[in-house]
C-alpha positions, 0 to 999 in steps of 0.5 A, spaced: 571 430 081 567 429 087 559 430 087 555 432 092 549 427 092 542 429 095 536 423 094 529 425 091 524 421 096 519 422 091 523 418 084 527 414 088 533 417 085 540 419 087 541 426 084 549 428 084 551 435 082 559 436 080 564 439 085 566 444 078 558 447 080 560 453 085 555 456 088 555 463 084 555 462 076 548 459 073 552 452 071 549 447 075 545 441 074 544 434 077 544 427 074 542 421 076 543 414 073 536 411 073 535 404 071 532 405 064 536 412 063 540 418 066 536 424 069 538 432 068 535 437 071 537 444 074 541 444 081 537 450 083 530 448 081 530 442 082 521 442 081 522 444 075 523 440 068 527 434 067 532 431 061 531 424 060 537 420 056 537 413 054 544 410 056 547 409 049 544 417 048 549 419 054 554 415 053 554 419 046 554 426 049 559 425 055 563 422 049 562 428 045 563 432 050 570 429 052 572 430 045 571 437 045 
């Protein structure tokens, strides 16, 4: 999986959004690992609200996820 990487001048984080995020569906979102937590929010509208997760949190749900 690649991402596309963009940064955020005004929180100093780097979001990456996924290479599996295309353009015509409404699946999009970012990430951004932060150095207390890891940071979500909707690729196309990246003004509006935020997820924070602590890392055990995100390390739970990725596991989760994998599992299926």
């Amino acid at each position: 999986m690649n991402a596309d990487k963009s940064s955020d001048s005004i929180t100093g984080l780097r979001w990456n959004k996924s290479s599996y995020s295309g353009g015509e569906g409404g699946e999009c979102v970012e990430v951004a690992v932060g150095s207390g937590a890891v940071h979500v929010r909707d690729s196309k509208d990246r003004q509006g609200p935020q997820f924070s997760f602590g890392r055990a949190e995100w390390a739970a749900f990725l596991r989760f996820a994998v599992d299926g």
